[in-house]
N, CA, C and O of each residue as an XYZ file, in Angstrom:
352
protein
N      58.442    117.870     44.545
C      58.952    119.063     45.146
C      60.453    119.257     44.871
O      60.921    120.394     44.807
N      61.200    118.179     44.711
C      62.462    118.520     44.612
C      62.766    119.194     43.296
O      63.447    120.219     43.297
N      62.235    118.605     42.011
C      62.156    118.942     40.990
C      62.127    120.579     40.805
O      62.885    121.363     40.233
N      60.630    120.773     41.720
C      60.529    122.469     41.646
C      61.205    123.130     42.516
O      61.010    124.345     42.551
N      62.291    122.462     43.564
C      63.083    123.622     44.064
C      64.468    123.540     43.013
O      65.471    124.250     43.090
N      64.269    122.759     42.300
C      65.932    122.927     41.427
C      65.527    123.473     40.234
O      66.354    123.990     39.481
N      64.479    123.428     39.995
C      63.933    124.373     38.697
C      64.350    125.922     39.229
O      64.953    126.659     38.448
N      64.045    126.336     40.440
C      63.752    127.748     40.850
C      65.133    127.911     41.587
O      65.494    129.029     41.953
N      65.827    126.902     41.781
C      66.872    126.892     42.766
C      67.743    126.671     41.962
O      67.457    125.479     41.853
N      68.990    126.849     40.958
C      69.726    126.105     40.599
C      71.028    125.921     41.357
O      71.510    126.742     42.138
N      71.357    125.160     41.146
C      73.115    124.936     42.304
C      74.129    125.760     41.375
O      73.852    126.079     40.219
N      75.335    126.065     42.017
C      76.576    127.027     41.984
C      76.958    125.381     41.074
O      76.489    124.245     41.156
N      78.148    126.092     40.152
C      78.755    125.423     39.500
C      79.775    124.371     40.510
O      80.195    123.354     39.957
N      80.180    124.625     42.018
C      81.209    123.645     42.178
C      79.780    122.517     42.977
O      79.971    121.312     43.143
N      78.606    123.126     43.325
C      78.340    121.492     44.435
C      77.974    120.937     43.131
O      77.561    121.171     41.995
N      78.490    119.804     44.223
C      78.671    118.338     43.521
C      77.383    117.795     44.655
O      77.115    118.263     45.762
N      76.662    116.530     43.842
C      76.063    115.687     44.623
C      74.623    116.045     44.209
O      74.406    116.519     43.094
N      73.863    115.874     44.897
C      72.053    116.079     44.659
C      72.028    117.748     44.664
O      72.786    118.619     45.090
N      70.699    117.723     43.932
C      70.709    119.439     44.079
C      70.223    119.968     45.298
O      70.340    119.308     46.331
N      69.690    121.084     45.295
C      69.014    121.671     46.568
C      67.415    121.144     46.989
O      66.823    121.213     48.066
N      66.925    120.504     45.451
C      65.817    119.713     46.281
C      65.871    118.404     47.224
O      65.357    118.168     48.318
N      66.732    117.615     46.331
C      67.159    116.527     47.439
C      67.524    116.822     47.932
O      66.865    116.423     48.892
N      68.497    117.551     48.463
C      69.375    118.233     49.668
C      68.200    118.332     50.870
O      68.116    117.772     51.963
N      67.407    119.211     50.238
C      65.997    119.603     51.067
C      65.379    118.730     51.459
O      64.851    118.835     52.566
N      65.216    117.484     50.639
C      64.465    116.313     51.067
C      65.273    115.423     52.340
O      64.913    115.003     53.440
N      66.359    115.391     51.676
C      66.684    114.718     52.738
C      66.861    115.336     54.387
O      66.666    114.599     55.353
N      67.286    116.894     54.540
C      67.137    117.696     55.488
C      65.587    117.175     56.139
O      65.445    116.789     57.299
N      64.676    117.246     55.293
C      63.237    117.296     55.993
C      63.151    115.912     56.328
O      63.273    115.966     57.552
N      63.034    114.829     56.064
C      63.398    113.670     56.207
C      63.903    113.677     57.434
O      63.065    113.682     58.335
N      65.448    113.678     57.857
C      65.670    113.936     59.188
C      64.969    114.569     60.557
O      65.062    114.152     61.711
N      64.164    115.827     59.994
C      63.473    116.220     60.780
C      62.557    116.257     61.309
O      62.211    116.893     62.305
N      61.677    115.022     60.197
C      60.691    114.519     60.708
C      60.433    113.048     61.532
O      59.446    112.623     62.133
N      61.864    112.435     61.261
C      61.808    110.758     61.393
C      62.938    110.821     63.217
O      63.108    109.850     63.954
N      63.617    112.571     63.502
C      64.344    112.705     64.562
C      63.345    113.633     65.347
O      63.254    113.684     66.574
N      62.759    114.211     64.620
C      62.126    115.555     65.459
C      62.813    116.875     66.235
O      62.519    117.636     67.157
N      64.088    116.638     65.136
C      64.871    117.519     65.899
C      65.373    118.451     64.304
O      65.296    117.855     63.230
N      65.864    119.921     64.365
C      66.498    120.237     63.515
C      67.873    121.285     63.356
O      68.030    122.219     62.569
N      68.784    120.756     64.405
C      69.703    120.903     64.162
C      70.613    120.201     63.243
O      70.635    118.971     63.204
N      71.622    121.189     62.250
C      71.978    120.612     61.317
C      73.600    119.332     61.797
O      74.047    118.428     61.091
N      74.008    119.708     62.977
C      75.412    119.039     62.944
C      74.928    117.553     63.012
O      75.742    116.989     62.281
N      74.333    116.895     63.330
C      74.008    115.353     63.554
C      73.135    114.916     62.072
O      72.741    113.798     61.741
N      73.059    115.667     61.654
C      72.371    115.098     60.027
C      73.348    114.137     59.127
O      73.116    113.186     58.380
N      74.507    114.790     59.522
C      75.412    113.877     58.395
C      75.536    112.372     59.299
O      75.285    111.493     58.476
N      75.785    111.810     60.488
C      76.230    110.584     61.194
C      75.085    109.939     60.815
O      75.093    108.772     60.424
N      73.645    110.924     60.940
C      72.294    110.232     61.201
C      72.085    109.450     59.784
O      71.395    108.439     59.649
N      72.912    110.204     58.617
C      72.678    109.864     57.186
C      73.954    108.282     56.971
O      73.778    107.261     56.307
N      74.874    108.591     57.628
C      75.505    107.233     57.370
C      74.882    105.972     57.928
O      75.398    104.928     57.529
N      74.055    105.887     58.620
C      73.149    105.084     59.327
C      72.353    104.753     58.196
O      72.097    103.557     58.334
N      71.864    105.138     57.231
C      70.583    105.459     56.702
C      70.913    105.114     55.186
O      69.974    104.887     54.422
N      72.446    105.064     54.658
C      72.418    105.591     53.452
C      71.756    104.577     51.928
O      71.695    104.991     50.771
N      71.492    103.709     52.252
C      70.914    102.783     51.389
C      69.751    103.076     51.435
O      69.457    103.466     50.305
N      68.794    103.127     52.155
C      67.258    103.613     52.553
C      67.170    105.402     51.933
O      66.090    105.853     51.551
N      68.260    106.126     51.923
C      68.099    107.446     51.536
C      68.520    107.602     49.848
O      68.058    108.339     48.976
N      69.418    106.743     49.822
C      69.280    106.488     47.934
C      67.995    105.905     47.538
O      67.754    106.138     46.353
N      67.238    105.334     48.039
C      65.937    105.070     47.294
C      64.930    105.921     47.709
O      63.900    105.890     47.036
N      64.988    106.870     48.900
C      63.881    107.608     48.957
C      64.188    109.138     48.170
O      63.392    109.971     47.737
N      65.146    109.125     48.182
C      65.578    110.246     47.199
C      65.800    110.320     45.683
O      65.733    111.195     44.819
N      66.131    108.853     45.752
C      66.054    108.598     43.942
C      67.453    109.042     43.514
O      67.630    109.730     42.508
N      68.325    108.674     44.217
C      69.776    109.641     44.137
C      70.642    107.588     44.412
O      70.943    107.098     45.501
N      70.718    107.241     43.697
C      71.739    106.008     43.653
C      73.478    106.265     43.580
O      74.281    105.340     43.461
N      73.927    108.010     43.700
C      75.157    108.301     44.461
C      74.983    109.021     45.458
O      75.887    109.777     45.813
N      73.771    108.958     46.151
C      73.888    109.528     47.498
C      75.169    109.409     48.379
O      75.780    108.341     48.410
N      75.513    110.311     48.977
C      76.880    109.705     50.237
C      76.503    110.950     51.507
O      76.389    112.155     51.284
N      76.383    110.397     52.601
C      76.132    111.027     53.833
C      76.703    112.407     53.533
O      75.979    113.345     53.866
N      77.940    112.720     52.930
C      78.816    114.100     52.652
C      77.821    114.803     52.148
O      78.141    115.988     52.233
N      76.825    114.691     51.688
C      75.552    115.459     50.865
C      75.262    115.730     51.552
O      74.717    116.809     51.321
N      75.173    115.394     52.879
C      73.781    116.067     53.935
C      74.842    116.318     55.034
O      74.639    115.714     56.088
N      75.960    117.122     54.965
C      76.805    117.842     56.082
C      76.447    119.051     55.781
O      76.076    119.592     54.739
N      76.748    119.670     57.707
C      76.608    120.878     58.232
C      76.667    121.931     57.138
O      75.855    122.832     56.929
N      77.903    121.614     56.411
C      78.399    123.309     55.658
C      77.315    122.760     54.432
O      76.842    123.808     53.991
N      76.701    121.615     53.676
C      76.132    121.920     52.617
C      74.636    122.496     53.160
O      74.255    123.396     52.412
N      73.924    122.290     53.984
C      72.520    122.306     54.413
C      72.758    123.708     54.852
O      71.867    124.542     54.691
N      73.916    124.034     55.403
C      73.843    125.775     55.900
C      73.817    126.690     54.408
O      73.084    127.675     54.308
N      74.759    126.207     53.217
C      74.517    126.830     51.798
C      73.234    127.026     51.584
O      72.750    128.145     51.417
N      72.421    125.684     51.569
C      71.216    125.626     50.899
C      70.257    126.205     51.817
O      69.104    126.229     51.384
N      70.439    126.665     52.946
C      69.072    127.862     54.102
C      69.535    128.595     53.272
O      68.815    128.863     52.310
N      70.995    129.219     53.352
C      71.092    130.447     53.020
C      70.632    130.991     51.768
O      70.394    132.159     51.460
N      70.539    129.746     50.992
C      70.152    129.809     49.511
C      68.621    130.490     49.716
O      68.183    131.599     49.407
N      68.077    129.457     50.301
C      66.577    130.111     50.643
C      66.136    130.960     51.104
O      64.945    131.272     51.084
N      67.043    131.525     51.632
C      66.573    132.515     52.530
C      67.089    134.355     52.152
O      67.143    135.464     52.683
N      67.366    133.664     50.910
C      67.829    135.103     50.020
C      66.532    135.106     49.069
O      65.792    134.147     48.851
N      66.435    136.367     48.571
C      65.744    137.160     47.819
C      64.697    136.523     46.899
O      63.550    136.830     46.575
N      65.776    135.227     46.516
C      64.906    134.298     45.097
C      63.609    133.435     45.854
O      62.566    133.192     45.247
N      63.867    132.997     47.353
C      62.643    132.816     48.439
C      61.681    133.276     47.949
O      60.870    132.579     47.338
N      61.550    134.637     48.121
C      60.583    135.829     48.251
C      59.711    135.235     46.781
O      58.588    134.750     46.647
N      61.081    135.607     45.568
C      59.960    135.210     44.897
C      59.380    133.954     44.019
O      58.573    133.900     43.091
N      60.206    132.895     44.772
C      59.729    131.342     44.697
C      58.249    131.417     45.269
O      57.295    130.857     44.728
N      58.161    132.284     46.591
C      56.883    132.060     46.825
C      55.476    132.217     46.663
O      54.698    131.556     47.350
């Protein structure tokens, strides 16, 4: 899945770090292992985690900064524009 949201998704020339599928993965990840999905506690929850989230992501420069508030709010918004519609 990550693969096909960065195929259909591509990132803006400045993020740095995993694309919007890992981004996504790891977002969902949180939300299933907290049961919660608010975005401000994703990044602390990820420094806890970050060795276990480089191998489930397949991302060996993962850094908790990947999964803060302002990047996960880019990547809804990403989704939730037009190219959504016709990803789906």
């Amino acid at each position: 899945m990550p693969g096909l949201l960065d195929e259909h998704f591509p990132v803006h020339g400045s993020w740095q770090g995993p694309g919007y599928g890992k981004t996504a993965m790891g977002l969902l990840l949180y939300v299933l292992s907290e049961g919660k999905h608010d975005l401000y506690g994703i990044e602390s929850w990820a420094c806890e985690r970050v060795e276990v989230l480089k191998w489930l992501l397949d991302c060996p420069d993962f850094k908790p900064k990947h999964l803060s508030d302002d990047r996960l709010g880019i990547l809804l918004e990403r989704f939730t524009t037009r190219a959504m519609k016709v990803f789906n």
